[in-house]
Steps between C-alpha positions, in 0.01 A plus 500: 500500500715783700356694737579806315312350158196395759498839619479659107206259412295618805549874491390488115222263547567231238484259714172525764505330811293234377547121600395357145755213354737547828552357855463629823829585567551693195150705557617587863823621317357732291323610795819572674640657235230783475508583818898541527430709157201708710792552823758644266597838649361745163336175259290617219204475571315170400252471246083548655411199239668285719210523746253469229715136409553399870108519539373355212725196573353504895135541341518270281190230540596149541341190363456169689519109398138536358578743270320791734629856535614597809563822690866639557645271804630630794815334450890597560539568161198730457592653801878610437336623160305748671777586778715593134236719374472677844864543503543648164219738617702552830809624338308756299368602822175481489482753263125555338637723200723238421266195519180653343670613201638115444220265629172427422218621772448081546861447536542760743194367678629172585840628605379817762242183596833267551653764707227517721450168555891459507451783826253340695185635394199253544380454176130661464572723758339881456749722498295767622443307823876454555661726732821585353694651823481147660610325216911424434640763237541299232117409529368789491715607223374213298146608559641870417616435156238252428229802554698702362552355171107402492402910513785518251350217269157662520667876403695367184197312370277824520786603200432486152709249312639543178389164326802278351465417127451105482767324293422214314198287661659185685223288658671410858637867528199668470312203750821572746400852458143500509558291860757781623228737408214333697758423747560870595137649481421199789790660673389856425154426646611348823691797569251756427246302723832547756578832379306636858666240716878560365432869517419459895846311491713758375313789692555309800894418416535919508420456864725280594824719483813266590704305247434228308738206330447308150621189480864415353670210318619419875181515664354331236723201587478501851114500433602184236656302794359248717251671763725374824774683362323878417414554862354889488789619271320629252231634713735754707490844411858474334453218258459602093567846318386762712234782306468778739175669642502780317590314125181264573356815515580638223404191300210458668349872453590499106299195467228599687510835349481332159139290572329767676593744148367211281171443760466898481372481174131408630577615826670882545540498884740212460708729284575673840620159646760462158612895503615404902674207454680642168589776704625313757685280301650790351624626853647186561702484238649824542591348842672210459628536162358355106768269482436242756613182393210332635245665291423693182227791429443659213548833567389660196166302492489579898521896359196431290288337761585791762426773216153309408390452819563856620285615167189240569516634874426775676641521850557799823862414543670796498848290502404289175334830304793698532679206366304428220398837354397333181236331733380829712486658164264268337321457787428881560446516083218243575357661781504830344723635794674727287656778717645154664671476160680850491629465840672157372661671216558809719685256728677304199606876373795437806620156438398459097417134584241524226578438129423775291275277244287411817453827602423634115221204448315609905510855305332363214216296677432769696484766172279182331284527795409888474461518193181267558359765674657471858556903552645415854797337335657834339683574845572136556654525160651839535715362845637169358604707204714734699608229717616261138600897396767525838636168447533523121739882608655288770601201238630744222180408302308709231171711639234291379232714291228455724681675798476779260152447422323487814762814569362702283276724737699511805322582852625538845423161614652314199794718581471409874457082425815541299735656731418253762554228226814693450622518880384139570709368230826575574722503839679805507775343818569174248425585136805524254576814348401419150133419690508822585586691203213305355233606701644868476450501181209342472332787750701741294327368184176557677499868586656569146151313374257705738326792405309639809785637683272388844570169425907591406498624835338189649804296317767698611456589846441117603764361708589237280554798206721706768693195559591360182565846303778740595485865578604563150299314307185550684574888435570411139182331491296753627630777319429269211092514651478851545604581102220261415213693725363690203330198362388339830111455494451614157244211461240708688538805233281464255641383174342674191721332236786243433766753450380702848709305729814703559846339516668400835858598563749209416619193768746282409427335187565151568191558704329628280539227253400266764155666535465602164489038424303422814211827422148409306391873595532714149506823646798370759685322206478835313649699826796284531610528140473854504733509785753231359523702172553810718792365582718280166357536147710236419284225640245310290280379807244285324766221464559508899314191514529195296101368615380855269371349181321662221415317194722597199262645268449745749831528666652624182223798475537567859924527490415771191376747730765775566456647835700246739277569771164445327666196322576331843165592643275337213719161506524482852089572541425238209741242573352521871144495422606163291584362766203536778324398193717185470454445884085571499581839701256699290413787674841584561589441110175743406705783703806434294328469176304787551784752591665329206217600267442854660910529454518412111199671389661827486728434302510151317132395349689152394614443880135626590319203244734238674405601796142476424519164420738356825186678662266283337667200547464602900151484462470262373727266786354697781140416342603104452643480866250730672137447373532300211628214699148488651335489194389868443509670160744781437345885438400549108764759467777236594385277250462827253866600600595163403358455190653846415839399567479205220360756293778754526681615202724754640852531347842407617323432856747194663268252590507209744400134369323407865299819497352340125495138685300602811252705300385203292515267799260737706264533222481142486460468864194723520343318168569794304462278168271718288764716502786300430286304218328847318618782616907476527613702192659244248828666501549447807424111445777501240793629729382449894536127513336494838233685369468188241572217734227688731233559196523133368462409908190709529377392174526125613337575832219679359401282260544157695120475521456383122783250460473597104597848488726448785684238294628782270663751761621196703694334191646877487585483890644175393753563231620784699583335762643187250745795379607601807569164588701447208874411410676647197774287322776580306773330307882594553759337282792383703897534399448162343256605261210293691192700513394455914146585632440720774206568719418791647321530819223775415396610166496870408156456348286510806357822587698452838727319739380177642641713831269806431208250422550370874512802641248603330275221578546528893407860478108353418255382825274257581202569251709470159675181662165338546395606134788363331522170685476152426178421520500705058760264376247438213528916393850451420675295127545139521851493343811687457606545087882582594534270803883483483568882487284475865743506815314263716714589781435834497098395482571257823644805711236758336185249658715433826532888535122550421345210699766622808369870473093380420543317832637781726169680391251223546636208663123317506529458098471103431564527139811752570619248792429179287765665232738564760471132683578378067808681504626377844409195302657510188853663680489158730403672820229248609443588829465883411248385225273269761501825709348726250277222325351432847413850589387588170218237606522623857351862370212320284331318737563670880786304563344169336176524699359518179530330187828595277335587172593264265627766273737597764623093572488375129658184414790660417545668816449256712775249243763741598433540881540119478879492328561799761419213774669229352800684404477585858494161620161551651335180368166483708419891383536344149264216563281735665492764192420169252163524627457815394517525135215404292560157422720362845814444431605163576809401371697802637305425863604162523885579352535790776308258770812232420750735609624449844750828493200740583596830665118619604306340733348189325304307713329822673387644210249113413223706676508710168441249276143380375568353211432096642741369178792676639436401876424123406891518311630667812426203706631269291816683480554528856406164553720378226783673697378374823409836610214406732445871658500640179275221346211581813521882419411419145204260636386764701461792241319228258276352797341872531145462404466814254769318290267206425472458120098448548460822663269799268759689269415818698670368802772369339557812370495699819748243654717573222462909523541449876840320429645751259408785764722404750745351284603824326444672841760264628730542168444880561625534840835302367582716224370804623 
C-alpha cells in the first residue's frame, strides 16, 4: 500500500497495530507509519482507543506447549506495543481530561504504571519515600501525574453515576463487564489505602518550585534504544516537553484542593486546606493565563469550589473577606454580627458590587428573624433598608414599600443614619451628573415627606443637601416648608372627631399622589385628598392606583355617591383596608375599616351594613391567626355576630360570597353543629349553599357515633357532593344532519362550583378533617346510580386537593398519608408513594420501634410498596417485603431474587431476612452463578442461631420483629 493510504488507515484506526495474520516487517511498518502520522506538523489527533488496543494486545496471556496459560511475555513485540500506547498518550500530552474521559480506570492504570516503569522508577518503590528534587525531570513527572491522577480517581468515584440502561443480555458482555467492574473497585481500593501517601507526593511537588519535562514521542525513543546509546540524554534538564513551575502548580493545587473538599465532609478543618489551594489555584491562573496548552481547568467548576468553600469556612483574612462578600456576609449572618452586615452594604452602597436580589433576600431573613421576637433586629432592619433604599435611588429603581413603612414615624437618629447613608454613597469629585440629580431629588423627596419642620431643617442644612441643591431650589423648597407649618405637630392636638383634622395648604400634587398610595393612616389619607381637590375638581383620584380593588357589588354603590371628595375617600379607605386584610396587617386594616364605617354612617345606612360585615370578617381572621391558632375559643358575641350575619334579611344590602363562606367554615371549626343542624332557619338552607354544604357536614359529624342515623345525613353529604362532581351532556346536530354528543365539564345542578367546594373545603381545620376521614368509609353508599354522568377527573383532583390541604394541618395522619402514598401510586410516581407509605408507618410505631399495626400495613399495602420496589428495580426490598404479608410470598421473592439488574443494595440488606426458605434459595442462586462471596453472606444470615427452625415460636417471632425494625428504618432513611 502507499504511504499516503498507510497513513489514512492509522489516523482512523481501522487497522490497529496488531501483529495477527502478518510478518514482522509489515508490523514494524505500521509502526513507522504511526509515528510519521503522530510527527506531522498540525495531525488530528489520534484516536485514545488505540491505547486501549495496543494494551490489550501487550496483556494478552500466553499459553505454552502443555496447553497452560501464561502471563504477558516480556518480549519485543509486547514491548513496542506498550512504547505505541505511550506514544499515542505522548502526543496528547499527557493530558488527564483527555485520557479519563476515554479509558477505563484499569486501562489507565497499566499505562501511567508503563510510564513509570518506562522512566526508571523501581517497581514497588513508595513514592512517598522518593525525593523528587534528586530525581531526573521526567521521573519525577511520572510520579507527578501518576499521584495525581490517583487523588483524581478517588474524587470522580466519590460522584454519583447515572446508571446506563442494559441492552439486550449477552452472556460474555456482561462477564467482560462484570470483570471491568471488579477490576476497578481493586484499583479504587489500592488507591484509597494510598490516598495519604500520594497526597504527601503532591504536597511535597508544591515545594519543589523549578520546571519539570513529560516525556515526548522523541524521548520516548531515545528511552526505546539500546542502553549504550541513551547515555544521560533523557535525564538532563532539557530533554522532553517542558511544564513550568508555576503550571505544576496550578495542577497540583486544584487536585489537592479537590480531595481535601471531598475528605471535608467528615472532617471541616480540612475544608480550610481545599478553600487555600482553590484559592491559590485561582491566583495562579490569573497569572499565567487559562489557556495554557499544557493543561486544562475547569473554571466554572473551579468558581463553585472557591464559592463553597468560602461559605463552609470562616476565616480572619481581611484580603479574602473583602473579596468574597457573599462569604463575610454569611458568615457575620451566622454569627449574628449584624452591625458587621450594614457596614458591608454601607460599603457596597459605593461600588454596587452586590446584586439587588441578594441584598432584597439579607432584608428578608433579617425581617423573618424579628418578627420571631428578636426586638434588637428593628434597627438592624431599619439600616439595611436605607442602605437597599440609597442604592435602589442610585440605580433608578422604585422605593420599595417597606422604606416607607419603617418611615413612618421619623426621629432624629433615623434621619441622622440616613444622611450618612446618603453622603457615603456617592462621590461628589467622580459621580456623573445624572448621579447627582438623583440623589437631589431623592433628599428633595424627603423634606417634601417630613412633617416636623426640626427634622426639615436637619435635611436641609446637611452638607450633602447644600451641595447637591442650588440656591434656587433650596429657597423654593423652603418656602414650600414654611406654607405647610400650620399643620406641623398636629398629632399631639387632641383629635375629638374624624372630620376635626383641618386641611393643609397644597404641595405639588404629584407628591401628593405619591403619599396618598404609599399612606395606611386614615386621617393622613383624608388630609391629602382634601388638599388635591383644593386644587383640580377634575381629577377622579381613587383610580390613581391600579393595586385599589373593591369588589363590584360594592364598587357600583360606592361610585353612586355624589360628593367627589367623599366618593374618593370611602373607596380609597375600603379598598385599603382590603388589602392589609389580604396581607394579615390587621390592626392597620381595623383603622381603615373603622374610619370607613364612622365615614358612611352619616349618610349611607347600605354603605354602613357592608361595612359591618368586612368588620366581621376581620374578626374573624385576626381571631384565626391570633388566638385561635392556639386552640382558644372565640368570645360568645363573635360567634353571636356570626350567626347574625347568616341570619340577616336586610334589603338590597350587596353582599360578599367569602363573608357567607368563612362564617360557615368558622362555625364548623369551633363545633358549632347544634346550630348548623337545629337552629339555622330553613330559608336560609334553601338559598346559602354553604350554609347547606356546612349543615349536612355538621350533621354527618355529629351523628358519626351511631353509624345508623349517620348513614342518612352522610348519603345526603354524598349525593351533594356526586352533583357537584357531575358532567352535563348535550346533543348538537352538526351541518350534516348527524346528531354529535357533547360533554360538559361541570353540571349546573350542583349547589356550587367544584372550585368553590375547594375553597371551601381548605377554609375547615384539623378537627373536621379528622372527623370526616378514612377511617368512616363504611358511613358513606356503596355505589353510584348515575356513574357515567360522574367526572372522575374532577373527583381525582377534588381528593388530591383535600388529602394535600388535610396534610398541611396534620402531617402525623396515617390514614390521610396512606391515601396520599395510593395516589403517588396510582399516577406512577413510585418512589414518592414508598416515601409516604413508609412514614405513614414511621408515625404508628415511633419510627418502627414498635409494631406497625396491622391495620396500618394490610396486605394490600404492603402488595403495592412491593410493585413500587420492583418497578424500581430494587429486587432485594421486594424479597424482603414477601415476608411480610400474611401468607410469604414466594413466587414473587424468588422471581425478584433471579434478577441480576438490581439498583439497591442486595447483598447488604441478607441481614434483614429471617425467613430460612428464602436464604436457603439465595445460596443456591449465588452458587449457581458462582458467586462465592455472595453465597457465604447468605450462609451466614441462615447459620444465626435464632433462625433455627426448632427454636420456641416466641423467638422466632422476635427475630422476625427485630428484622422488620431495622429494615424499614433502613428503607426510611432512603426515601426519606
Amino acid at each position: 500500500m502507499s504511504a499516503e493510504a498507510a497513513d489514512r488507515e492509522a489516523a482512523t484506526s481501522s487497522r490497529p497495530c496488531t501483529p495477527p495474520q502478518t510478518s514482522w516487517f509489515e508490523f514494524l511498518l505500521e509502526e513507522a507509519l504511526l509515528e510519521q502520522h503522530l510527527q506531522k506538523p498540525s495531525p488530528d489527533p489520534p484516536p485514545v482507543q488505540l491505547i486501549v488496543q495496543f494494551l490489550e494486545q501487550a496483556s494478552k496471556p500466553s499459553v505454552n506447549e502443555q496447553n497452560q496459560v501464561q502471563p504477558p511475555p516480556d518480549n519485543k513485540r509486547n514491548r513496542i506495543l506498550k512504547l505505541l500506547a505511550l506514544k499515542v498518550a505522548a502526543h496528547l500530552k499527557w493530558d488527564l481530561d483527555v485520557l479519563e474521559k476515554s479509558l477505563s480506570v484499569p486501562v489507565l492504570n497499566m499505562l501511567l504504571n508503563e510510564l513509570l516503569c518506562i522512566s526508571k522508577v523501581p517497581p514497588g518503590t513508595k513514592h512517598v519515600d522518593v525525593d523528587l528534587s534528586s530525581l531526573p525531570p521526567t521521573t519525577a513527572m511520572a510520579i507527578l501525574l501518576y499521584n495525581r491522577w490517583a487523588i483524581r480517581t478517588i474524587v470522580q468515584s466519590s460522584f454519583p453515576v447515572k446508571q446506563v440502561k442494559p441492552g439486550p443480555p449477552q452472556l460474555n458482555v456482561m462477564n467482560q463487564m462484570q470483570q471491568e467492574k471488579e477490576l476497578t473497585e481493586n484499583i479504587l481500593k489500592v488507591l484509597k489505602e494510598q490516598a495519604a501517601d500520594s497526597i504527601l507526593v503532591l504536597e511535597g511537588a508544591l515545594k519543589l518550585n523549578k520546571d519539570l519535562y513529560v516525556h515526548t514521542i522523541r524521548t520516548l525513543d531515545l528511552l526505546a534504544m539500546e542502553p549504550g546509546m541513551v547515555n544521560g540524554e533523557t535525564e538532563s534538564s532539557t530533554a522532553g516537553l517542558k511544564i513550568s513551575a508555576e503550571e505544576i502548580q496550578c495542577q497540583v493545587c486544584y487536585d489537592l484542593g479537590a480531595i481535601y473538599f471531598q475528605q471535608g465532609s467528615t472532617n471541616a478543618a480540612v475544608h480550610e486546606n481545599a478553600k487555600e489551594k482553590f484559592f491559590k489555584t485561582r491566583e495562579l491562573i490569573a497569572k499565567i493565563g487559562s489557556s495554557s496548552p499544557h493543561f486544562t481547568i475547569d473554571e466554572e467548576r473551579l468558581a463553585g469550589y472557591c464559592q463553597a468553600c468560602g461559605v463552609l469556612t470562616s476565616s480572619s483574612d481581611d484580603a479574602t473577606q473583602q473579596a468574597d462578600p457573599y462569604s463575610q456576609i454569611h458568615s457575620c449572618m451566622k454569627s449574628g454580627n449584624y452591625q458587621e452586615v450594614v457596614k458591608i452594604f454601607l460599603e457596597d452602597n459605593l461600588t454596587l458590587s452586590l446584586p439587588v436580589q441578594f441584598r432584597q433576600s439579607v432584608l428578608r431573613e433579617l425581617f423573618q428573624k424579628a418578627q420571631q421576637g428578636n426586638d434588637a433586629l428593628d434597627e438592624v432592619c431599619f439600616k439595611v433598608c436605607v442602605c437597599n433604599t440609597v442604592c435602589d435611588v442610585l440605580q433608578d429603581r422604585i422605593i420599595d414599600i417597606q422604606f416607607c413603612q419603617l418611615f413612618l414615624k421619623p426621629c432624629k437618629e433615623k434621619i441622622d443614619f440616613l444622611l450618612e447613608v446618603c453622603s457615603r454613597s456617592i462621590n461628589l469629585e467622580n459621580a456623573s451628573e445624572a448621579l447627582k440629580r438623583k440623589m437631589a431629588a431623592f433628599l428633595k423627596s424627603l423634606c417634601l415627606g417630613l412633617e416636623d419642620l426640626q427634622l426639615v431643617f436637619m435635611v436641609s442644612s446637611h452638607e450633602l443637601f447644600i451641595k447637591l441643591l442650588k440656591d434656587d431650589e433650596r429657597k423654593l423648597l423652603l418656602d414650600q416648608m414654611r406654607k405647610r407649618s400650620p399643620r406641623i405637630n398636629l398629632c399631639t392636638k387632641p383629635v375629638t372627631s374624624f372630620y376635626d383634622i383641618p386641611a393643609s395648604a397644597s404641595v405639588n400634587i404629584g407628591q401628593l399622589e405619591h403619599q396618598l398610595i404609599l399612606s395606611v393612616d386614615p386621617w393622613r389619607i383624608r388630609q391629602i385628598l382634601i388638599e388635591l381637590h383644593g386644587m383640580t375638581s377634575e381629577r377622579q383620584f381613587w383610580t390613581i392606583s391600579n393595586k385599589w380593588e373593591v369588589p363590584n357589588v360594592y364598587g357600583n354603590v360606592i361610585l353612586g355617591i355624589k360628593d367627589n371628595l367623599t366618593r374618593d375617600l370611602v373607596y380609597i379607605l375600603m379598598a385599603k383596608g382590603l388589602h392589609c386584610c389580604a396581607i394579615k396587617d390587621f390592626v392597620h386594616a381595623k383603622q381603615l375599616f373603622a374610619a370607613c364605617l364612622e365615614l358612611v354612617t352619616e349618610f349611607s345606612p347600605k354603605l354602613r351594613q357592608v361595612m359591618l360585615n368586612e368588620m366581621l370578617l376581620l374578626d374573624i381572621y385576626t381571631h384565626e391567626a391570633g388566638a385561635g391558632a392556639s386552640g382558644e375559643r372565640p368570645p360568645s358575641d363573635l360567634i353571636s355576630r356570626v350567626r347574625g350575619y347568616l341570619e340577616m334579611r336586610v334589603p338590597d344590602i350587596p353582599l360578599r360570597q367569602v363573608i357567607a363562606e368563612e362564617c360557615v367554615a368558622f362555625l364548623l371549626n369551633w363545633r358549632e353543629n347544634e346550630y348548623l343542624t337545629m337552629q339555622v332557619p330553613l330559608p336560609l338552607v334553601q338559598t346559602n349553599p354553604y350554609v347547606k354544604l356546612g349543615q349536612l357536614l355538621a350533621a354527618t359529624c355529629k351523628e358519626l357515633p351511631g353509624p345508623k342515623e349517620s348513614r342518612r345525613t352522610a348519603k345526603d353529604l354524598w349525593e351533594v357532593v356526586v352533583q357537584i362532581c357531575s358532567v352535563s351532556n348535550q346533543h348538537k346536530r352538526g351541518n350534516d344532519g348527524r346528531v354529535s354528543l357533547i360533554k360538559h365539564r361541570e353540571s349546573t345542578l350542583g349547589i356550587m362550583y367544584r372550585s368553590e367546594l375547594l375553597s371551601f373545603i381548605k377554609k375547615l381545620r384539623e378537627d373536621i378533617v379528622n372527623d370526616i376521614a378514612a377511617e368512616h368509609i363504611s358511613i358513606w353508599p356503596s355505589s353510584i346510580p348515575n356513574l357515567q354522568s360522574v367526572d372522575f377527573e374532577a373527583v381525582a383532583v377534588t381528593v388530591k386537593e383535600l388529602v394535600n390541604y388535610a396534610l398541611t394541618i396534620n402531617a402525623n395522619n396515617h390514614f390521610w398519608l396512606i391515601i396520599q402514598a395510593d395516589i403517588y401510586f396510582a399516577t406512577n410516581q413510585y418512589s414518592a408513594a414508598l416515601h409516604y407509605y413508609l412514614q405513614a408507618g414511621a408515625v404508628c410505631s415511633d419510627f418502627f420501634n414498635k409494631m406497625v399495626p396491622p391495620d396500618v400495613y394490610t396486605d394490600q399495602v404492603i402488595k403495592r410498596m412491593i410493585k413500587c420496589c420492583s418497578l424500581l428495580n430494587c429486587h432485594t426490598q421486594v424479597a424482603i417485603l414477601c415476608q411480610f404479608l400474611r401468607e410469604v410470598d414466594y413466587k414473587t421473592a424468588f422471581k425478584a431474587l433471579q434478577e441480576q439488574n438490581s439498583h439497591d443494595a442486595m447483598d447488604s440488606y441478607y441481614e434483614y431476612i429471617w425467613d430460612v426458605t428464602i436464604l436457603e434459595y439465595l445460596t443456591y442462586l449465588h452458587h449457581k452463578r458462582g458467586e462465592t462471596d455472595k453465597r457465604q453472606i447468605a450462609i451466614k444470615a441462615i447459620g444465626q442461631t435464632e433462625l433455627n427452625a426448632s427454636n420456641p415460636e416466641e423467638v422466632l417471632q422476635l427475630a422476625a420483629q427485630r428484622r422488620k425494625k431495622k429494615f424499614l428504618q433502613a428503607m426510611a432513611k432512603l426515601y426519606f
